[in-house]
Structures are given as structure tokens and as C-alpha cells.
Kinemage of the C-alpha trace (Angstrom):
@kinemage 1
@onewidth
@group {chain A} dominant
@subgroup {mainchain}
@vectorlist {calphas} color= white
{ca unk a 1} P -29.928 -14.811 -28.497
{ca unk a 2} L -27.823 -18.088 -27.930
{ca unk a 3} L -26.573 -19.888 -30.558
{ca unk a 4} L -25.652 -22.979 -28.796
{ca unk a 5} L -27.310 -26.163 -29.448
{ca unk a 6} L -28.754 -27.970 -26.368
{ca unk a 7} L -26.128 -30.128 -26.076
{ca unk a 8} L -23.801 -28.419 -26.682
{ca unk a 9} L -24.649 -26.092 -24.076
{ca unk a 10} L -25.045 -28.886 -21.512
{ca unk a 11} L -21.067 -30.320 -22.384
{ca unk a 12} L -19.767 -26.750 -21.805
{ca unk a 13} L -21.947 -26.683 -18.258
{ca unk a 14} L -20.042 -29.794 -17.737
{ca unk a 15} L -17.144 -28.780 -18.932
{ca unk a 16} L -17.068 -25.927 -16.442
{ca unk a 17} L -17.830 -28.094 -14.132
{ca unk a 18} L -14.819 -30.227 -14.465
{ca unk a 19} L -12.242 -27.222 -14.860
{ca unk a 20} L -13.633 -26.498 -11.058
{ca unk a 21} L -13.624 -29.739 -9.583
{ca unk a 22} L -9.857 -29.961 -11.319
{ca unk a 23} L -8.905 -26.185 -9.274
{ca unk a 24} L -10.965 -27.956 -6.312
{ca unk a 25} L -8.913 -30.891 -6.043
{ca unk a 26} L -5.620 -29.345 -7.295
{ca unk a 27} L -5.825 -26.743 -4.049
{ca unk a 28} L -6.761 -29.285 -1.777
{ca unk a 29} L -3.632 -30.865 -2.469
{ca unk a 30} L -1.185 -27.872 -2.956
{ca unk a 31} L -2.816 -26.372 0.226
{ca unk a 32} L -1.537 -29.373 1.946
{ca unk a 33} L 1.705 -28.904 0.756
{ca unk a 34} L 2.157 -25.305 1.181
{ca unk a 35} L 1.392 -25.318 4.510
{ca unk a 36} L 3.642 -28.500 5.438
{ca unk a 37} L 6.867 -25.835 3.442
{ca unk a 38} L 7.611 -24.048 6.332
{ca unk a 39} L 8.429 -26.845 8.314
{ca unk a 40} L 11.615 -27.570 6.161
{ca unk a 41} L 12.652 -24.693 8.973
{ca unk a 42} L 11.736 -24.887 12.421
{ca unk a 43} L 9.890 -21.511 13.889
{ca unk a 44} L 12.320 -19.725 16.924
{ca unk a 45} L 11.232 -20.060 20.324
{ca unk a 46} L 11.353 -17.144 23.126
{ca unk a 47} L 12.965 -20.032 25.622
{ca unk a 48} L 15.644 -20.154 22.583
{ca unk a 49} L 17.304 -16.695 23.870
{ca unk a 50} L 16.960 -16.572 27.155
{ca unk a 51} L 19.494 -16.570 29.349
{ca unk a 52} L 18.369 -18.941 31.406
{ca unk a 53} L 21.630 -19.205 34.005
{ca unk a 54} L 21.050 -15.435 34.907
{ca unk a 55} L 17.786 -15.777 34.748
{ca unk a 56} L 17.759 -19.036 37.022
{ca unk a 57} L 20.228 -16.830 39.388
{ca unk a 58} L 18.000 -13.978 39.636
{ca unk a 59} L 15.128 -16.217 40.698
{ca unk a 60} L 16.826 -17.850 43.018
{ca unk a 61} L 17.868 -14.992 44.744
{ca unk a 62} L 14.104 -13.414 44.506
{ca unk a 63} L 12.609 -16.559 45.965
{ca unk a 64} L 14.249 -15.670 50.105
{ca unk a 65} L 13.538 -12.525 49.441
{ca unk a 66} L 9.828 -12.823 48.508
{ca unk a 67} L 9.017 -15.312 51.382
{ca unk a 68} L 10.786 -12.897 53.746
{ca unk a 69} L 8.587 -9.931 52.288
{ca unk a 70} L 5.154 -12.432 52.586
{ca unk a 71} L 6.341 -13.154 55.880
{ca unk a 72} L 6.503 -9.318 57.265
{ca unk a 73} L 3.652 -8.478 55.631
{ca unk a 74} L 1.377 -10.866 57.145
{ca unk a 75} L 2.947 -9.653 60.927
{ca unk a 76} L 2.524 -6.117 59.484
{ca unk a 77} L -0.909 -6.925 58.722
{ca unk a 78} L -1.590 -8.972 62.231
{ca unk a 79} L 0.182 -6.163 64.147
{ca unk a 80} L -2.085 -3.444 62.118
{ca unk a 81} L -5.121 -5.599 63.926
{ca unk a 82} L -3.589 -5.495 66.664
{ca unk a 83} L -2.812 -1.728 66.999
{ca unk a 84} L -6.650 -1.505 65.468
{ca unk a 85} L -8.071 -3.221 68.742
{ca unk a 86} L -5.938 -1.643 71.050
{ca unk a 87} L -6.829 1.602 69.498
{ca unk a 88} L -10.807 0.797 69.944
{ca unk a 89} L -10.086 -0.310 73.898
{ca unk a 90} L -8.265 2.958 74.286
{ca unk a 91} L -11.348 5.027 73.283
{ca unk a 92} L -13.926 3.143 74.656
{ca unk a 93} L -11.976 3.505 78.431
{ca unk a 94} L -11.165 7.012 77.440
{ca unk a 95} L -14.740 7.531 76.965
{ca unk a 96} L -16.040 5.367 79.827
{ca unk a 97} L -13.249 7.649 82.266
{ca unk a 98} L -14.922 10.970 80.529
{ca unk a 99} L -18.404 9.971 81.504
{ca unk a 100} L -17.652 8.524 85.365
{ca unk a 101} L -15.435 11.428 86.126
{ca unk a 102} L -18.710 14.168 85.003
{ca unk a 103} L -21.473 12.326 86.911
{ca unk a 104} L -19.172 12.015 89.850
{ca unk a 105} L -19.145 14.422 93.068
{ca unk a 106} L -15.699 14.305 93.955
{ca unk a 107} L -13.631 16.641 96.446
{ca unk a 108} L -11.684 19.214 95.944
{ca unk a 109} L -9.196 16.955 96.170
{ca unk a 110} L -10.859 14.322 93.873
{ca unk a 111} L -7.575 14.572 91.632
{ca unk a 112} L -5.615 12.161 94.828
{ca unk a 113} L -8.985 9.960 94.797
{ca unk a 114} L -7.388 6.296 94.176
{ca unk a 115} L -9.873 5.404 91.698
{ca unk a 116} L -9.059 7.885 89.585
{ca unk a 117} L -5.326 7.602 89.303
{ca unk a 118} L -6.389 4.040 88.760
{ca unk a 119} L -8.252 4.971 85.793
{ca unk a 120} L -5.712 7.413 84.115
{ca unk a 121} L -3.096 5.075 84.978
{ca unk a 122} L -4.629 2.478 83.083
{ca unk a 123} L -5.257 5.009 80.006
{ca unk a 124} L -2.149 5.855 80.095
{ca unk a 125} L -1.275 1.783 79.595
{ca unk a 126} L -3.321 1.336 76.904
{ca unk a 127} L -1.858 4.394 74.970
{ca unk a 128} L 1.589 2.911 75.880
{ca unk a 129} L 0.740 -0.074 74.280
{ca unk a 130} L -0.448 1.800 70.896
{ca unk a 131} L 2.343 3.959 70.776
{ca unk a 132} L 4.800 0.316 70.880
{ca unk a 133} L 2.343 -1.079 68.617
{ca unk a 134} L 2.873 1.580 66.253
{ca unk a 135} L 6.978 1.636 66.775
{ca unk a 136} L 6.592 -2.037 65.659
{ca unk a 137} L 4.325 -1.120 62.410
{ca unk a 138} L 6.926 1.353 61.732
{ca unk a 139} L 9.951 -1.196 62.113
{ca unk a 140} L 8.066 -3.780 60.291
{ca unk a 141} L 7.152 -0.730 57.226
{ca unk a 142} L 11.015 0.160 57.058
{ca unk a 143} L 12.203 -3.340 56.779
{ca unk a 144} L 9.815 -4.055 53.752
{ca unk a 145} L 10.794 -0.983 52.220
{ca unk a 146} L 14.336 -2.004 52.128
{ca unk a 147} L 13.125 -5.546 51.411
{ca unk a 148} L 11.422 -4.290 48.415
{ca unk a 149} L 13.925 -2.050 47.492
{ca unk a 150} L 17.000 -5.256 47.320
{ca unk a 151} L 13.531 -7.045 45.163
{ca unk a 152} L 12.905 -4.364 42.876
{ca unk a 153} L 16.574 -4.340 41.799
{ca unk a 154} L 16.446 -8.440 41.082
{ca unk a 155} L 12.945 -7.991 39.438
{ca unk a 156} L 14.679 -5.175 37.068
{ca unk a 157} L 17.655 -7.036 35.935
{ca unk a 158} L 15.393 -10.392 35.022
{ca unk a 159} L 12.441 -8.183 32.995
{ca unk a 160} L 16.005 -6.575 31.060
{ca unk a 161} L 17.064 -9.728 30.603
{ca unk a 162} L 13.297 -11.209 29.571
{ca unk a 163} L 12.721 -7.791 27.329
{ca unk a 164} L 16.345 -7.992 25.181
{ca unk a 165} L 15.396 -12.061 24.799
{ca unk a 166} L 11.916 -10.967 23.557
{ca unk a 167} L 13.763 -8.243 20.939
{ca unk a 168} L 16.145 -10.831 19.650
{ca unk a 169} L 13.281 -13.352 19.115
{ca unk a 170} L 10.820 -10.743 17.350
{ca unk a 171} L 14.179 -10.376 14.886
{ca unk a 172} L 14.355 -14.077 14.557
{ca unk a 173} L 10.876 -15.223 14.060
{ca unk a 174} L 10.906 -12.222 10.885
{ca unk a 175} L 13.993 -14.076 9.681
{ca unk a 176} L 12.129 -17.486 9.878
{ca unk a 177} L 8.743 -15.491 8.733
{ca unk a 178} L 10.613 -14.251 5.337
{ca unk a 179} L 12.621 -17.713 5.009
{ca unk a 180} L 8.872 -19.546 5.160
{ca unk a 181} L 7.375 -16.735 2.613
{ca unk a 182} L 10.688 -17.344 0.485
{ca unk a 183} L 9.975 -20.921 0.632
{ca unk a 184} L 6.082 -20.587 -0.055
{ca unk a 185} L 7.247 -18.461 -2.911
{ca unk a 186} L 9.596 -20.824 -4.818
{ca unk a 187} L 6.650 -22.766 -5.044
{ca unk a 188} L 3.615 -20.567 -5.808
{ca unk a 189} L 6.047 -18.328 -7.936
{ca unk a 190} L 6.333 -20.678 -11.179
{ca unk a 191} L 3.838 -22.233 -10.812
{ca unk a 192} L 1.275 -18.830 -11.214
{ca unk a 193} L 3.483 -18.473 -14.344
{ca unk a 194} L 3.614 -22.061 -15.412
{ca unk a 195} L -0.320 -21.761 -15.646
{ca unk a 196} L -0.368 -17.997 -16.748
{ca unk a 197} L 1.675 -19.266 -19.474
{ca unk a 198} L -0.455 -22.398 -20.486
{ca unk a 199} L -3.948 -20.447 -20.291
{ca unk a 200} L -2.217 -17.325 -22.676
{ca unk a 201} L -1.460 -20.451 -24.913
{ca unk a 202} L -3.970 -23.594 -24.352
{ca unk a 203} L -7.305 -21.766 -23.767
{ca unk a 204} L -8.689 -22.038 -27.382
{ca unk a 205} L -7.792 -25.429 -27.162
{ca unk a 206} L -10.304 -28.461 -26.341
{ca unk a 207} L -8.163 -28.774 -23.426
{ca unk a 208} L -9.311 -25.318 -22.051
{ca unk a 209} L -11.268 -26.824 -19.161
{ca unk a 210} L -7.744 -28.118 -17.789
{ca unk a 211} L -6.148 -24.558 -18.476
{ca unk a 212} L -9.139 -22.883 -16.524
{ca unk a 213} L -9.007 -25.039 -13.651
{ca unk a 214} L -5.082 -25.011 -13.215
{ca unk a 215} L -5.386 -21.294 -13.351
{ca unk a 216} L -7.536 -20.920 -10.750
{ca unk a 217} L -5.464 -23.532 -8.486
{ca unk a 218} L -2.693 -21.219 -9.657
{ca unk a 219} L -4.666 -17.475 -8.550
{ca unk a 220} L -5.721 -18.899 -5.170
{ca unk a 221} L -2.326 -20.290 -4.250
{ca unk a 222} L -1.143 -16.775 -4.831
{ca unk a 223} L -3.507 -14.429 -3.292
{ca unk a 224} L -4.870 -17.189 -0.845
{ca unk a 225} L -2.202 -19.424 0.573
{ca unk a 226} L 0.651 -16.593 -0.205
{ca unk a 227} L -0.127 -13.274 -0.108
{ca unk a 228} L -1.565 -13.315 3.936
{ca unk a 229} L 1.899 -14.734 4.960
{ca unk a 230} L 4.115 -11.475 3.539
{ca unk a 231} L 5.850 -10.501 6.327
{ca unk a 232} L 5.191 -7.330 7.730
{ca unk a 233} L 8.346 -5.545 8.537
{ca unk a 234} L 6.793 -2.353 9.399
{ca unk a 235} L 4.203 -2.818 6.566
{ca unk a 236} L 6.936 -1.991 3.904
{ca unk a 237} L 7.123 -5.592 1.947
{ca unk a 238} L 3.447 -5.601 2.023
{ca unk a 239} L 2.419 -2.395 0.667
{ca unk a 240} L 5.350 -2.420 -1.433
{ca unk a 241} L 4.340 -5.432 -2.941
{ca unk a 242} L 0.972 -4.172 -3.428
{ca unk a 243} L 1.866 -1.308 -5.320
{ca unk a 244} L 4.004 -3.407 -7.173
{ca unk a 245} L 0.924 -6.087 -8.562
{ca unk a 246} L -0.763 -2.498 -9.081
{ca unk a 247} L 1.473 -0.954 -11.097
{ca unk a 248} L 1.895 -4.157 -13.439
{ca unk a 249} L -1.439 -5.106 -13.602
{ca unk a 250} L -2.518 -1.451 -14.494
{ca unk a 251} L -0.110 -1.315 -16.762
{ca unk a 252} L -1.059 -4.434 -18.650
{ca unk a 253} L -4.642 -3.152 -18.690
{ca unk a 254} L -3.340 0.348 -20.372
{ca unk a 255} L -1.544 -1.755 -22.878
{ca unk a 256} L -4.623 -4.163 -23.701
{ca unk a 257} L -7.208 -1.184 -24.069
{ca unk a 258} L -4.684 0.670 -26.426
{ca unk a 259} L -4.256 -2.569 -28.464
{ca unk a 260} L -7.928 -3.073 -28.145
{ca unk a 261} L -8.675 0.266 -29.720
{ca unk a 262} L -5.683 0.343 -32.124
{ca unk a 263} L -6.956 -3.063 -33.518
{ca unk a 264} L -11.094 -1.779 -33.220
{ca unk a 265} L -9.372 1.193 -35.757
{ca unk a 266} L -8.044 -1.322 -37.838
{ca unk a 267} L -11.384 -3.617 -38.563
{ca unk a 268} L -13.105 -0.310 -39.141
{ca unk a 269} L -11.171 0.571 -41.965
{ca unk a 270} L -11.606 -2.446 -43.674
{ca unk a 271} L -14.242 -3.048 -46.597
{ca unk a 272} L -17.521 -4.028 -45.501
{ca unk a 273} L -17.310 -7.715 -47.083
{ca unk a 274} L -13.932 -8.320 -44.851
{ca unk a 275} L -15.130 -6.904 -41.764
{ca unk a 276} L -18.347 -9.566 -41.525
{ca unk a 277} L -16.202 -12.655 -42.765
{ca unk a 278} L -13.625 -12.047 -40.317
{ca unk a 279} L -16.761 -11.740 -37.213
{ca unk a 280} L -17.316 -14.696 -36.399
{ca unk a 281} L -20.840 -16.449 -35.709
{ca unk a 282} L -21.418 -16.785 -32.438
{ca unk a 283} L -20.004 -13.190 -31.397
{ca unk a 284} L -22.303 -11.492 -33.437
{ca unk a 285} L -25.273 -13.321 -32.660
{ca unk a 286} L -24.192 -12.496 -28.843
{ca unk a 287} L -23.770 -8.869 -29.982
{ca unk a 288} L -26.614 -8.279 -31.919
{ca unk a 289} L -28.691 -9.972 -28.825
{ca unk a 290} L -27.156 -7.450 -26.300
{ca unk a 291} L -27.697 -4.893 -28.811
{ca unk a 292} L -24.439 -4.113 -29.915
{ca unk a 293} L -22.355 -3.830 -32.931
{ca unk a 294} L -19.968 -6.859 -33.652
{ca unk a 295} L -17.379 -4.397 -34.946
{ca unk a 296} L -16.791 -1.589 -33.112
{ca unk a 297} L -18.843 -3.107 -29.806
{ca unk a 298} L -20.995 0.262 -29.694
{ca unk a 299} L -24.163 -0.157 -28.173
{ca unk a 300} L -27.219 0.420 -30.735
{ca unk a 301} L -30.620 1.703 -30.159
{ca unk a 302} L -33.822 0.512 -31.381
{ca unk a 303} L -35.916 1.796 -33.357
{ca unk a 304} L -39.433 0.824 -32.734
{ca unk a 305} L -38.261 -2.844 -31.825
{ca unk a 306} L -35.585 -3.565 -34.725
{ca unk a 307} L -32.031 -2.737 -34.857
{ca unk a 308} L -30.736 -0.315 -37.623
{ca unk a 309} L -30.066 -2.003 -40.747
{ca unk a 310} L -26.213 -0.088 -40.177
{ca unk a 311} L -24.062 0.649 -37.381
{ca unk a 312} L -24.083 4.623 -37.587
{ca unk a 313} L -20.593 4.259 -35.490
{ca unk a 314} L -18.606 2.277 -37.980
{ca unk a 315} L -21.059 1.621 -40.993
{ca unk a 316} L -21.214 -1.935 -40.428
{ca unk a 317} L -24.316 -3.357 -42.153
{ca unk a 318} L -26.319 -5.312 -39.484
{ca unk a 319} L -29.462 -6.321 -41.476
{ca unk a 320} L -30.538 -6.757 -45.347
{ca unk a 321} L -33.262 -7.928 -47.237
{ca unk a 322} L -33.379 -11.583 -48.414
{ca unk a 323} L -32.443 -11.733 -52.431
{ca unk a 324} L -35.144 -14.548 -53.224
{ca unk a 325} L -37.913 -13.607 -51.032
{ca unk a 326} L -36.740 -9.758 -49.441
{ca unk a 327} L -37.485 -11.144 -46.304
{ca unk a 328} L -35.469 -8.240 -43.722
{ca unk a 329} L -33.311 -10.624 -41.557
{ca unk a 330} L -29.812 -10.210 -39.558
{ca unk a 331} L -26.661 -9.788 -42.281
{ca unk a 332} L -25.199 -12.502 -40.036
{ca unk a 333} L -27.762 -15.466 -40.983
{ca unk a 334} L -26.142 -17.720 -43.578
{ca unk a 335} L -29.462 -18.803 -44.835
{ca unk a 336} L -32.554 -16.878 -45.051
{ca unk a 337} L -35.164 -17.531 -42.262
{ca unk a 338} L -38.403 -17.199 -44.741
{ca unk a 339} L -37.129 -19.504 -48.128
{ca unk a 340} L -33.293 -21.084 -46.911
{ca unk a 341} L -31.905 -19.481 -49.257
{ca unk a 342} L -28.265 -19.254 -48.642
{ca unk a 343} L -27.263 -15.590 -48.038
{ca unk a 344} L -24.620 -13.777 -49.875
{ca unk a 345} L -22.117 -12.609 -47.771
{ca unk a 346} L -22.668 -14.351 -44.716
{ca unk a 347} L -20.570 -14.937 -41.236
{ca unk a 348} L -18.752 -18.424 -41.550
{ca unk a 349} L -21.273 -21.073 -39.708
{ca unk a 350} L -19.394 -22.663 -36.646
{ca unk a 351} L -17.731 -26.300 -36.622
């Protein structure tokens, strides 16, 4: 059951309206400004704390030494080839040797035969050569080692010199990270409370649709453009500030239900005539239509379609019987719905 008129319900559809186009265009613009605060301070950079003489040193010294380590890896690698090949030729003549010297009839001095000293003579070369090709891989393996060695020194003085630049950055950019929250906060900080403050005070008013929209520019300033930036620090300002909004805003909902009931105890004790003149109109219609009592906000059941004529919670008569007519109509109705006649008793009408 509304009782709204029809145009009066379509001013307060526009009236909602314009409290959120008001929040839409008020974030808009304090969106743009929040986010241009923290550039009143510039953010650190990592380049900032380097120390870029040592660190210019240390590279120069590292570039000779890496060329010279490309360098003697490539022969390394060209001498590995080598030493590869001359391995393969060595087999394959070993092999060749092996199978001549079986299907061969020799003498029984066959071992003075000229052919075949030729042959193990040139094994014998072409083992030479990949024993000296393997001195030379061993040479060239020792030198790198040491080269690598003198490089691995240089390379771990410049990442301790990159790794205490990247600690005293990640202390700086949480200094700059709590000045721009501090900075965000002056901002967002009164001015949640500035429209806290004017919707605890203005929102009866027929201003209200102003109140409503500056508190919701006010809420998502908070808990949109402020609350992501709280810097971490290990989580503590965070959660800590979380349990803080916790605590306060459970507490303020322990002290509204205990005035809520304390008040509820209150209007029940109060004679029956007081306790409907001081309902007014509109709530109990919106009670009554969600079956509920406008007192004590029970829920009521129905009997066979109809409310009870009282509220068996508080005793709060809900329905009577017309005095001209004894038509049975809500105790809320200021005139009777069979004859008009005005009802004794009734809720005050609305302006």
C-alpha cells in the first residue's frame, strides 16, 4: 500500500535522480583531483640511489673482461670442432688399418713391412694431433675459469650495489606511498565528515536530495579513491585500519539497536490514543501493507485475509469499526472509506 500521490511519486523519482547525477558529477571532479594530490610530491626513482660511479666502474671493468671471455669461448668452441673431426679421422683410419691388416697375408715378418709402419705411423699422427688438440681445450678451459672467476667477483659487487639501491628505494617509495595517502587523506578526511555531518542534520530537509548525493560523493571518495592506496607496510596499516572502521561501525550499530529498543519500550508504554497520533501516516500505511505493526514493527499474521483488529505484541489497535456506518476499516484512515466520515482518533494526514 503506497500512499503517495502520482506526482508526487514521480518528483521523488526525480528527485533521486538528481541527488545521483549531483554524487555523479561531484566524483568526477574530486576523482580528478585526488588523483592529481600526489603529485604535490614527486614518486622516488631506483636510478635515484644508485651509485652510479661504482656502478659505472664496475662495468667498465666487466666490459674487457666479457669480450675476452666471448672471445675464448668461441676458439674453445672452434677448437672443440676441431678435436671432434680429428677424433672421427682417427677412428675411421684406425678402423680402415684394423680391416687391411686381417685380410692381409703378410710374413712372419709382416711387422718390418713398410706399409705398415706407414700406417701406424700415421695413426700415431693423428692421435698426436688429438692429444695437442685436447692440451689446447684444456688451456683454453683454465683460462676461462680464471676469466670467470676475476667476472664473477665484478658481477657480485655491482648486484650488492644494485640490491642495497633497490632496499633503500622500497623504504623510500613507502615514505612517498604514506606522504600521498596522508595527502589523499587531508582531503577525503573532512570532507566524509563534512557530509556525514550535513546528512545527520539536512536529510529531513527539502534539500535532502543535495545531502544524499554529497554523501555518496563523500562514501566513494573514501572507500573508492582512498582506501586501495593504504600503504601496506607488512599489511599492518591496512588491517589495522580495518579493524578499526569495524570496531566503530559495530559499535555504532550496538548503540542504535539499544536506543532503538529502549525507545520501541518507551512508545509501548504509552496510552493507546498517544501511541497512533505520534505514528505518522505514511509509516503505518507502509507497515500495515508489509504486514507489520507501526509500533513495535512485529510482523502480524493474517487471519483469513485481514489483519487483527490489535497487535497481540504491544496492544496497538490496528482496525475499528466506522462510528456512522460500522464499516471495519484501518485505525489509521482519517476518514471512513464507506460514508467520509471523519474518524476519531486518527493518524495526522500528511502536508
Amino acid at each position: 500500500m503506497n500512499p503517495s500521490r502520482g506526482p508526487e511519486r514521480l518528483v521523488r523519482s526525480g528527485q533521486w535522480l538528481i541527488a545521483l547525477l549531483f554524487a555523479y558529477f561531484l566524483i568526477q571532479v574530486g576523482g580528478a583531483l585526488i588523483a592529481d594530490l600526489p603529485l604535490l610530491s614527486s614518486p622516488p626513482q631506483l636510478e635515484q640511489f644508485l651509485d652510479q660511479p661504482r656502478i659505472a666502474g664496475l662495468e667498465a671493468e666487466l666490459e674487457p673482461l666479457q669480450a675476452r671471455r666471448k672471445a675464448l669461448q668461441e676458439q674453445a668452441d672452434r677448437l672443440g670442432e676441431r678435436q671432434q673431426q680429428a677424433w672421427q679421422a682417427y677412428e675411421r683410419e684406425k678402423a680402415s688399418f684394423e680391416n687391411w691388416r686381417s685380410t692381409r697375408s703378410t710374413t712372419a715378418q709382416s711387422d718390418q713391412n713398410p706399409e705398415v709402419i706407414a700406417r701406424a705411423r700415421q695413426l700415431d699422427a693423428l692421435l698426436q694431433q688429438q692429444q695437442q688438440l685436447s692440451a689446447e681445450q684444456a688451456e683454453i678451459t683454465a683460462r676461462l675459469r680464471a676469466l670467470q672467476t676475476s667476472i664473477a667477483g665484478s658481477q657480485e659487487q655491482l648486484r650488492q650495489l644494485q640490491a642495497e639501491a633497490r632496499e633503500r628505494f622500497r623504504g623510500a617509495r613507502q615514505r612517498a606511498e604514506l606522504r600521498a595517502f596522508g595527502i589523499r587523506l587531508l582531503f577525503v578526511g573532512p570532507l566524509l565528515a563534512l557530509a556525514l555531518w550535513q546528512f545527520r542534520r539536512f536529510r529531513g530537509t527539502d534539500q535532502w536530495p543535495f545531502v544524499w548525493g554529497f554523501l555518496l560523493f563523500g562514501l566513494f571518495a573514501f572507500f573508492v579513491e582512498l582506501v586501495p592506496y593504504l600503504p601496506s607496510f607488512g599489511a599492518y596499516i591496512r588491517y589495522g585500519v580495518g579493524a578499526l572502521l569495524t570496531f566503530l561501525v559495530g559499535r555504532a550499530l550496538i548503540r542504535w539497536l539499544n536506543a532503538y529498543l529502549v525507545r520501541k519500550q518507551q512508545e509501548q508504554a504509552a496510552p493507546q490514543e498517544q501511541r497512533q497520533r505520534s505514528i505518522r501516516y505514511e509509516k503505518a500505511l507502509q507497515s500495515l501493507g508489509r504486514n507489520q505493526c507501526p509500533s513495535c514493527e512485529r510482523n502480524l499474521p493474517r487471519r483469513d485475509g485481514e489483519l487483527p483488529n490489535y497487535c497481540m505484541h504491544c496492544g496497538l489497535q490496528l482496525q475499528h469499526d466506522c462510528s456512522r456506518c460500522g464499516f471495519h476499516h484501518y485505525a489509521c484512515f482519517p476518514y471512513c472509506p464507506s460514508c467520509g466520515q471523519p474518524a476519531d482518533g486518527a493518524l495526522e494526514l500528511p502536508a
